[in-house]
C-alpha positions as CSV (number, residue, x, y, z in Angstrom):
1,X,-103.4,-151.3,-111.6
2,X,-105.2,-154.5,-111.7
3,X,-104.5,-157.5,-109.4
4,X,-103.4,-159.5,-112.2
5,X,-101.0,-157.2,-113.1
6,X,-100.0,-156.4,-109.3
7,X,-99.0,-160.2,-108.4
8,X,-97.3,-160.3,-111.7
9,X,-94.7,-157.8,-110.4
10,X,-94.3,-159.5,-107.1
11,X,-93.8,-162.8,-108.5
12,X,-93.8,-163.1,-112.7
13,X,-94.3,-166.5,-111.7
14,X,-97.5,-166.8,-111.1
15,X,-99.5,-166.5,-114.2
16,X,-97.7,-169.4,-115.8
17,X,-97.6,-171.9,-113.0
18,X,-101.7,-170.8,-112.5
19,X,-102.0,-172.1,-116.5
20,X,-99.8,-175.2,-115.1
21,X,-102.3,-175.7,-112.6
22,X,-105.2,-175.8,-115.1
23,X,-103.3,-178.1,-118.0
24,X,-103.5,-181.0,-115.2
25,X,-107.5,-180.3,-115.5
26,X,-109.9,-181.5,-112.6
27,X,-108.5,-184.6,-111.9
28,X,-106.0,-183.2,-109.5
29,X,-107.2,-181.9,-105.7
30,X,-106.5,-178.2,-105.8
31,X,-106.7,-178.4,-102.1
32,X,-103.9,-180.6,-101.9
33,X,-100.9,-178.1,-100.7
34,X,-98.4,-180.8,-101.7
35,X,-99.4,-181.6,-105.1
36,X,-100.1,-177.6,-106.0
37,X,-96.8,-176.5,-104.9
38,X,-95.1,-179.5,-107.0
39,X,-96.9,-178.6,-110.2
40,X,-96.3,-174.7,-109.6
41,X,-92.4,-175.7,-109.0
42,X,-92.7,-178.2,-112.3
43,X,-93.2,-175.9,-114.8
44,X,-90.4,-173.6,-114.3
45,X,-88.0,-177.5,-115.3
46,X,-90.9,-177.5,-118.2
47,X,-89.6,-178.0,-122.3
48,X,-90.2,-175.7,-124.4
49,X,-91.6,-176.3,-128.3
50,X,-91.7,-173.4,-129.9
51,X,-92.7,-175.1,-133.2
52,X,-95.8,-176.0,-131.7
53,X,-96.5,-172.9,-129.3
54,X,-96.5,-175.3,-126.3
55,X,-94.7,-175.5,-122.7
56,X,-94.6,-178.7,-122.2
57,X,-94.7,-180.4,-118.3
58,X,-92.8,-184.1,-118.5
59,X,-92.1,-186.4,-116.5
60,X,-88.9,-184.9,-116.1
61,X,-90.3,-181.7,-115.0
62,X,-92.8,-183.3,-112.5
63,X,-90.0,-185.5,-111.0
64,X,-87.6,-181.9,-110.6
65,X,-90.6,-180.5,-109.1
66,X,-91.1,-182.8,-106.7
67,X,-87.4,-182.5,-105.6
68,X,-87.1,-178.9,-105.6
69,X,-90.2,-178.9,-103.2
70,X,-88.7,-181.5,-100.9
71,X,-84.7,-180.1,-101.3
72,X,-84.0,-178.3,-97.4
73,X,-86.8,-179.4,-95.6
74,X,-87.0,-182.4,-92.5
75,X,-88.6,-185.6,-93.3
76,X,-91.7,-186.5,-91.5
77,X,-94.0,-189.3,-91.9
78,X,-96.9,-186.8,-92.0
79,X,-99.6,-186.7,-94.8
80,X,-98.2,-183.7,-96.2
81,X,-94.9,-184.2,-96.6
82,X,-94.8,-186.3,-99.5
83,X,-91.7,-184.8,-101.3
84,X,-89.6,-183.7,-98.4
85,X,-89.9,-187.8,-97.9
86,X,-89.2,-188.4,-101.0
87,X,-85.8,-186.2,-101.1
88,X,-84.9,-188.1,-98.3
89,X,-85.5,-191.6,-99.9
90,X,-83.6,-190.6,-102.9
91,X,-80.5,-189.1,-101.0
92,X,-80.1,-192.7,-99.4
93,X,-79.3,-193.8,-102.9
94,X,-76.7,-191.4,-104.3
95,X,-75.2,-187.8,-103.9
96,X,-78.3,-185.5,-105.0
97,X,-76.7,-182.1,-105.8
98,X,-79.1,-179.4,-104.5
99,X,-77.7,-177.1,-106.7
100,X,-77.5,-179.1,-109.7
101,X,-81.6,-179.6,-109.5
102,X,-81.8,-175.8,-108.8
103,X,-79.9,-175.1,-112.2
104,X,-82.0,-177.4,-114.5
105,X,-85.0,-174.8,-115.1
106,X,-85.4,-173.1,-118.1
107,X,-84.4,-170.0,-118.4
108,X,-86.6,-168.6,-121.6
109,X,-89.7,-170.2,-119.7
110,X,-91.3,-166.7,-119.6
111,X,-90.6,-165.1,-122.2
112,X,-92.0,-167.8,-124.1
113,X,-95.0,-168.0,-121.8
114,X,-95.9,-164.1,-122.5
115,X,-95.3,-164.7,-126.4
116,X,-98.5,-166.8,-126.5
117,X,-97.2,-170.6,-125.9
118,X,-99.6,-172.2,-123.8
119,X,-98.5,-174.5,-121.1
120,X,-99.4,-178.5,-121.4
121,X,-98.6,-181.8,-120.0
122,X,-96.8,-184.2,-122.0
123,X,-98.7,-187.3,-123.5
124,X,-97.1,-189.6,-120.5
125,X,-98.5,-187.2,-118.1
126,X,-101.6,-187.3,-119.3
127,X,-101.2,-191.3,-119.5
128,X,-100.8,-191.6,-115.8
129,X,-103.3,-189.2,-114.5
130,X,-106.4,-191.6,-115.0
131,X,-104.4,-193.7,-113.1
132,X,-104.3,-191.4,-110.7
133,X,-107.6,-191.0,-110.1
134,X,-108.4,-194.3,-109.9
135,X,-105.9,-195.2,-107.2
136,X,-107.9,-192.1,-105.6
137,X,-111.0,-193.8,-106.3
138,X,-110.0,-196.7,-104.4
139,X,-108.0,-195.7,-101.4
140,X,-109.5,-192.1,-99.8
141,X,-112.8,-193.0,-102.2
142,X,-112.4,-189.6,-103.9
143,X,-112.4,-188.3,-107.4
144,X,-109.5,-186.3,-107.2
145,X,-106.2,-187.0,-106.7
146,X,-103.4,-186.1,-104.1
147,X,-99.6,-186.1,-104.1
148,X,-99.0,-189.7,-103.3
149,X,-101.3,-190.9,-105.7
150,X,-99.3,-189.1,-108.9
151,X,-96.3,-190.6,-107.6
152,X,-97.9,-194.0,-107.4
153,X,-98.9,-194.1,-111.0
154,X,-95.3,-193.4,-111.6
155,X,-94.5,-196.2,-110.4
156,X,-95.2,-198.0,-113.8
157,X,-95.5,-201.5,-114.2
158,X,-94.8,-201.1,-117.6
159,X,-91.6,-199.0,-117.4
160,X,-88.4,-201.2,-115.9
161,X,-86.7,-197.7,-114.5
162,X,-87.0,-193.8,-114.2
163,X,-85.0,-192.5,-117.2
164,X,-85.8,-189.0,-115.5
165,X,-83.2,-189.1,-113.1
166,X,-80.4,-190.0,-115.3
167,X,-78.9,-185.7,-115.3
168,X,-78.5,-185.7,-112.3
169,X,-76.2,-188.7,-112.4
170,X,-78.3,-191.8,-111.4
171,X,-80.0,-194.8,-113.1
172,X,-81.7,-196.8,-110.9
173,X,-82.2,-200.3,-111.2
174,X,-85.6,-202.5,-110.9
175,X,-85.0,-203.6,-107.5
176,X,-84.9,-199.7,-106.2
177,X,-87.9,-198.8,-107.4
178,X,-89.4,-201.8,-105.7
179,X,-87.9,-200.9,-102.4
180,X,-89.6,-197.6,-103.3
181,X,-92.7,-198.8,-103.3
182,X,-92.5,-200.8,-100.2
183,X,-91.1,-197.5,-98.5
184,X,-94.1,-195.5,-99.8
185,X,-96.7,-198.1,-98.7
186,X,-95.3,-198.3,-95.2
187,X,-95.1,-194.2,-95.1
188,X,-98.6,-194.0,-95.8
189,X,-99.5,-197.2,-93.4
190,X,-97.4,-195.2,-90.8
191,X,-100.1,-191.8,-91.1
192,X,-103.0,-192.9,-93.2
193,X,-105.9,-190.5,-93.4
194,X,-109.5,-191.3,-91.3
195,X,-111.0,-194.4,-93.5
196,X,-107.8,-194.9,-95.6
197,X,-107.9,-198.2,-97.5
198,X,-104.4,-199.3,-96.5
199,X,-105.5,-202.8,-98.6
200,X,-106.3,-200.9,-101.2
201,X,-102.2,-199.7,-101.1
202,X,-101.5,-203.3,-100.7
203,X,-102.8,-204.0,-103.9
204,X,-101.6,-201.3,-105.8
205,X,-98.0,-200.8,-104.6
206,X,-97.5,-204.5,-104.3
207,X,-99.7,-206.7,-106.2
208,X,-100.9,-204.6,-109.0
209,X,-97.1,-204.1,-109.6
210,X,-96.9,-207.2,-111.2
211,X,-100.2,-206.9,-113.8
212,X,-99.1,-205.7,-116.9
213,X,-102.1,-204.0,-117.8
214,X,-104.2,-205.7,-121.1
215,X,-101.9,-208.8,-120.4
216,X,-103.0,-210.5,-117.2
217,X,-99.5,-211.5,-117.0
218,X,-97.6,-211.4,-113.7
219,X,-94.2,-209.7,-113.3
220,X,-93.0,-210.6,-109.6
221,X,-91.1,-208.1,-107.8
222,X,-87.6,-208.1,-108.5
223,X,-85.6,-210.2,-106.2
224,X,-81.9,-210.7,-106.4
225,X,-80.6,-214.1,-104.9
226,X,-76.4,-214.8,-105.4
227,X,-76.3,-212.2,-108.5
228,X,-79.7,-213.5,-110.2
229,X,-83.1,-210.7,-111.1
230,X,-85.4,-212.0,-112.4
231,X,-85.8,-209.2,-114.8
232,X,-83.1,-209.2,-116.5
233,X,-80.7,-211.9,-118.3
234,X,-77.5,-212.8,-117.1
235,X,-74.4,-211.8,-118.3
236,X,-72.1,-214.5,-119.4
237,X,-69.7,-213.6,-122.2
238,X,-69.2,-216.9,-123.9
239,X,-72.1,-218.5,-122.4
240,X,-72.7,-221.9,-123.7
241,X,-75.8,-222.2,-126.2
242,X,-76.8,-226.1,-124.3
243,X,-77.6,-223.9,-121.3
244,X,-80.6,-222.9,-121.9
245,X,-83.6,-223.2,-119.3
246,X,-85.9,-221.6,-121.3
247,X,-85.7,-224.0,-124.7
248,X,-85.2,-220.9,-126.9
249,X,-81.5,-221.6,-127.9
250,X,-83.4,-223.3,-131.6
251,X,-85.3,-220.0,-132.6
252,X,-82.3,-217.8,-131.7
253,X,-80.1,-219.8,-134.1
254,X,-82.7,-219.5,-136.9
255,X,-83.7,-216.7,-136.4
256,X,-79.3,-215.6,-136.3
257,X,-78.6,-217.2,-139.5
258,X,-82.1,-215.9,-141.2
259,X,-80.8,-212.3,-140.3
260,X,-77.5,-212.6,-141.3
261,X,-78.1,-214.5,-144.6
262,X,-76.4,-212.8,-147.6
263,X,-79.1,-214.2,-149.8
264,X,-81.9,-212.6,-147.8
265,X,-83.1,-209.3,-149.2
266,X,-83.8,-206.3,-147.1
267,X,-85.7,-204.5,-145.5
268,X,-86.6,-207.4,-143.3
269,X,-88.5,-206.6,-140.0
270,X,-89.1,-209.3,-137.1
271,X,-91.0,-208.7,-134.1
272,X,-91.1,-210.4,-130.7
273,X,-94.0,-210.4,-128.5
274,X,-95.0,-211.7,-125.0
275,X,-95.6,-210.6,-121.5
276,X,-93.4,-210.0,-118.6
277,X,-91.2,-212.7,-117.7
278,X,-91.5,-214.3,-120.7
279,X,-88.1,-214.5,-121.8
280,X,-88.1,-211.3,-124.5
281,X,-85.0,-209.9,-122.9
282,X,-83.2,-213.3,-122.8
283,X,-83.9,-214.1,-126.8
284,X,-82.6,-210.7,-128.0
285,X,-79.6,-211.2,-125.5
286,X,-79.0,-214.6,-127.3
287,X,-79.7,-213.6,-130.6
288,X,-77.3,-210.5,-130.4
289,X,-74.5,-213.2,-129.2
290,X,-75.4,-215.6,-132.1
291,X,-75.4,-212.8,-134.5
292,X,-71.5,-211.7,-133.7
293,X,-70.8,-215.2,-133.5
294,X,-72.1,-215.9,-137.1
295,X,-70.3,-212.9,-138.5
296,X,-66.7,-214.2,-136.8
297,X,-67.1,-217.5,-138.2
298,X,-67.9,-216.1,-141.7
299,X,-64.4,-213.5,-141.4
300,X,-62.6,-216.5,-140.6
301,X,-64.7,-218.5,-143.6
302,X,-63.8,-216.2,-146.2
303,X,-59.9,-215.7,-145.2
304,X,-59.9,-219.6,-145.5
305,X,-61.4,-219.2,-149.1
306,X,-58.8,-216.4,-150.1
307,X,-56.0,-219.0,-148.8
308,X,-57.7,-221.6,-150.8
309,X,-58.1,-218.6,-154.2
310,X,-55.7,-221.0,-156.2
311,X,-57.9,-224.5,-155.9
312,X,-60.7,-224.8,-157.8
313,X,-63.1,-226.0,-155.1
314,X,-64.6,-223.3,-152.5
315,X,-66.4,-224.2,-149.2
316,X,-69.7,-225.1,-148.9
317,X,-72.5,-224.2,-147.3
318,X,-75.0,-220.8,-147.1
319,X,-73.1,-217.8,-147.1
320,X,-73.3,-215.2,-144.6
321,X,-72.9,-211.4,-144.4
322,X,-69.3,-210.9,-142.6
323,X,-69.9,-207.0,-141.7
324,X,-72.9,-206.1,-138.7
325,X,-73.3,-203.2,-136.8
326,X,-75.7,-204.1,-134.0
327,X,-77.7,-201.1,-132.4
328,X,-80.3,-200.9,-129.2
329,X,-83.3,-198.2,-128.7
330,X,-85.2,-198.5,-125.6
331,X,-88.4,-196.4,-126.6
332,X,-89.2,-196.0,-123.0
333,X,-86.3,-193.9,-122.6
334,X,-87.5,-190.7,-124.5
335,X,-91.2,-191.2,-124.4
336,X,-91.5,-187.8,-123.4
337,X,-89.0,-186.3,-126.7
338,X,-89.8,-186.8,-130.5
339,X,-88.5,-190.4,-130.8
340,X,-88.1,-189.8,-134.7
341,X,-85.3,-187.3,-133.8
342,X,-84.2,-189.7,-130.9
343,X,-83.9,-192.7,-132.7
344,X,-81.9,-190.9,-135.6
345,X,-79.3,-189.3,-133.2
346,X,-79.1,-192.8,-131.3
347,X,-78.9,-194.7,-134.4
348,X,-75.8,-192.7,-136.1
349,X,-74.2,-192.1,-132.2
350,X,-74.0,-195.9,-132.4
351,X,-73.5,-196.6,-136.4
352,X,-70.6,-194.2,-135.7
353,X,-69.3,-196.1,-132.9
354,X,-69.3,-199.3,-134.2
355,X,-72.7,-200.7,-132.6
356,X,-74.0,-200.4,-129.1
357,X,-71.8,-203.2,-127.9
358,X,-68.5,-200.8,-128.8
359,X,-70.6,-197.6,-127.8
360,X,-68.7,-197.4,-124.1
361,X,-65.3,-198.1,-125.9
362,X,-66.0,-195.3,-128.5
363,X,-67.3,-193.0,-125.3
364,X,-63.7,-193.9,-123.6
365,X,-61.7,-192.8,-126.5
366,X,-63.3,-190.0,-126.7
367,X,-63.1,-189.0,-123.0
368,X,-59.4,-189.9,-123.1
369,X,-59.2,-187.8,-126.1
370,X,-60.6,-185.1,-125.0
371,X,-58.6,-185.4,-121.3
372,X,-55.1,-185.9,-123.2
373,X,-56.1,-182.7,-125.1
374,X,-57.0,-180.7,-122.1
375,X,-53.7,-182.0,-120.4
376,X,-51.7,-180.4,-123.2
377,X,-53.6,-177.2,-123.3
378,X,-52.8,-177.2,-119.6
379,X,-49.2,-177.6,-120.3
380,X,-48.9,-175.0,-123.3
381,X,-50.7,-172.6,-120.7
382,X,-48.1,-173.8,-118.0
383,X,-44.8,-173.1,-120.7
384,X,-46.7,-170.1,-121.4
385,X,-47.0,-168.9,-118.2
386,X,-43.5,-169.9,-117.0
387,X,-42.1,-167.9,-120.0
388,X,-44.6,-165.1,-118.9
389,X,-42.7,-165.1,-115.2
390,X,-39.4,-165.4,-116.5
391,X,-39.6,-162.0,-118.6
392,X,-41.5,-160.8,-115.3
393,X,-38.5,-161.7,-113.6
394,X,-35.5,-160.1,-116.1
395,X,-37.9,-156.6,-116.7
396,X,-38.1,-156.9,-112.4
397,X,-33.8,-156.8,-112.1
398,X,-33.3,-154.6,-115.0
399,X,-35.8,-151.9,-113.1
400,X,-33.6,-152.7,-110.2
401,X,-30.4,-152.0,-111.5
402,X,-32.2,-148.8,-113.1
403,X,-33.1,-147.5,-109.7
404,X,-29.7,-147.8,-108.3
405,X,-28.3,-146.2,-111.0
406,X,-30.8,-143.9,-110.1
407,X,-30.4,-143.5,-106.3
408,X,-26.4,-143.0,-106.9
409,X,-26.8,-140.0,-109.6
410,X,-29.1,-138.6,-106.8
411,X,-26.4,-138.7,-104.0
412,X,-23.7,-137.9,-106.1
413,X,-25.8,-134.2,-107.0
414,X,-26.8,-134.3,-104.1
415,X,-23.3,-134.2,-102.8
416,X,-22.4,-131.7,-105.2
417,X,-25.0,-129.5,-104.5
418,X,-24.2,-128.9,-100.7
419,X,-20.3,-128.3,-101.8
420,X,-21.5,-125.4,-103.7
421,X,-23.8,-124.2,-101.1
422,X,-20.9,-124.5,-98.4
423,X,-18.2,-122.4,-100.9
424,X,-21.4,-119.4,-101.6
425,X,-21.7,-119.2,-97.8
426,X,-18.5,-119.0,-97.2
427,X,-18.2,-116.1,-99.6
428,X,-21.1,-114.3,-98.4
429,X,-19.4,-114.1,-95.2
430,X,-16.0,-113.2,-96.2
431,X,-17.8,-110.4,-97.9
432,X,-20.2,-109.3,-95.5
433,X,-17.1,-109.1,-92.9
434,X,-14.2,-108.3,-95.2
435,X,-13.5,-105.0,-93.3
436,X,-14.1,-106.6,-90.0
437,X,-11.2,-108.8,-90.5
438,X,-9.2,-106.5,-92.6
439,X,-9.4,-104.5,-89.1
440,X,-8.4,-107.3,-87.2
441,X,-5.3,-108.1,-89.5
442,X,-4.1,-104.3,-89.4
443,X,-4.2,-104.9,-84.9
444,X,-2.6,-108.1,-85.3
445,X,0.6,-106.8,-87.1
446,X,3.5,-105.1,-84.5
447,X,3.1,-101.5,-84.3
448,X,-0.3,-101.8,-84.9
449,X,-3.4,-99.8,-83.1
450,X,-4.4,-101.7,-80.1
């Protein structure tokens, strides 16, 4: 038997997460116990495309692997306890169900692996690995990369949350994922390694966070003052269009009524472009409001013009389609999936719903659907099981009154028996001393033999 085949009866893991191991190439430090045991754990929460032969090692599986390595452990501010510190970060921020994580690997993972599909890392793996390298580069001066540096490259400037985390019940916002990377840079401040470049850190967790990389815009840390980020757009339903700090109010209007024209002829693409902070967020915010606003005012247009069918003059003005469905794709959020697929199943998930903005009401009704129908299915089982005791119940007396019935027609031959018993020993008696008493009659009468 050959080693191979020896270890591969001990643990049938260890072929695959080896070929793990070598799909993140030589840009990782094999020496790293950390980063090894995370990317052996990673695989087994890999995808699996069987269309094109390949196990493939997300995002989603590195960020499972990481937790699975840290679940059960003590945090420690050590250099090699990266994940178990971790784990401990993210269970300050919701209910992480051990179990749950255990359950999300992929059961046909082997069986795939030993019918020839080779394991890889997904295109936004691969994406964050140089950067990897190079935060390597410039803190510990080395040309591979450890645990802390993968997670650091993670931390994307160009991504606004981990999508990742979203099974096991948690979205967090902008502002966590900045506390997360003050956390990590004072973890690693707190134990650096002999000739760390703790600046180096600085500049990396802190102020390369706001570059936006081909850009050389800035993106400041999110900070949230009385309710306000400044990532993100307020919400204010009926906000009104004169307040408007960023002069944009104009374009959205145009760009509204342009849209919505009746006379425009589709397709008809527009694109909006410009770095962080720039206010992309804001205008599609705005234009989304303008839109539903344009399409109430033309319902209530076109009812006035049905009132008006009998007069000769209509109302003026362009004219307006009166029926939108509005519907949102955040790319980011399935960069590891075939967004061709995703965008499909998002598009008619929404279409169906009525448009993103009615996408939580349509998820309600549903819910409550489905709860109402599991209530009555409880019920019917309820009735049925009622119904079920009650026969239990009338079969229960009626083999009652059977036994008694039962118990009597014993004592009663019971009763007869022992009389007849009684009468045959009393003739067996008479019989065996018939003379005897015969005798003793014979002595009893006067004159008789004494």
């Amino acid at each position: 038997m050959t080693a191979s085949s020896s270890s591969q009866q001990l643990d049938p893991w260890v072929d695959i997460e080896q070929a793990a191991l070598d799909a993140f190439g030589t840009q990782i430090n094999p020496k790293a116990p950390g980063l090894v045991a995370v990317i052996r754990r990673s695989v087994r929460c890999a995808q699996i495309d069987r269309s094109a032969g390949e196990i493939v090692i997300d995002r989603r599986a590195f960020f499972l692997g990481l937790i699975a390595v840290g679940v059960g452990k003590t945090p420690s501010r050590s250099r090699g306890n990266t994940a178990t510190w971790f784990v401990f970060w993210l269970r300050t921020k919701f209910n992480l169900d051990e179990t749950r994580v255990a359950s999300l690997g992929t059961q046909n993972l082997l069986d795939a692996f030993h019918s020839g599909c080779r394991v890889v890392v997904s295109r936004s793996v691969n994406a964050l690995l140089p950067r990897a390298l190079q935060y390597a580069n410039r803190t510990v001066r080395r040309s591979v990369a450890d645990l802390r540096h993968v997670i650091a490259a993670m931390l994307d400037p160009e991504r606004e949350s981990w999508p990742e985390f979203s099974e096991l019940g948690w979205t967090p916002p902008a502002a966590d994922i900045d506390e997360f990377r003050r956390e990590l840079l004072g973890r690693i401040d707190g134990g650096p390694e002999p000739n760390e470049d703790l600046e180096a850190w600085r500049d990396i967790l802190l102020r390369d966070a706001t570059d936006v990389p081909g850009q050389g815009a800035r993106r400041p840390l999110e900070i949230s003052l009385s309710g306000f980020t400044s990532d993100r757009p307020p919400v204010r339903p009926g906000r009104d269009p004169s307040d408007d700090p960023l002069g944009i109010e104009p374009d959205v209007q145009a760009f509204a009524r342009l849209i919505c024209l009746e006379e425009a002829t589709p397709p008809l693409s527009i694109g909006l472009f410009g770095g962080w902070g720039s206010g992309k967020s804001t205008f599609m915010e705005r234009l989304e409001d303008a839109i539903a606003n344009i399409v109430t005012k033309e319902k209530k247009r076109r009812e006035q013009e049905i009132a008006r069918a009998g007069q000769s003059a209509s109302l003026g003005g362009p004219r307006f389609i009166s029926n939108v469905v509005q519907i949102r794709f955040n790319a980011w959020h399935f960069a590891d999936a075939n967004l061709w697929a995703c965008l499909t199943a998002e598009f008619f998930d929404q279409l169906r719903s009525g448009g993103y903005s009615r996408q939580g009401e349509d998820m309600h009704s549903r819910l409550v659907e489905r709860v109402n129908a599991h209530v009555h299915s409880l019920s019917d089982a309820l009735s049925a099981s009622r119904a079920a005791l009650a026969e239990g119940e009338r079969r229960l007396v009626k083999a009652q009154e059977e036994r008694d019935k039962a118990v009597k027609a014993v004592k009663q031959v019971q009763g007869e028996f022992l009389s007849q018993t009684l009468v045959d020993a009393v003739s067996a008696a008479y019989e065996k001393h018939k003379a005897d008493l015969a005798e003793l009659g014979r002595r009893a009468r006067p004159g008789g033999r004494h």
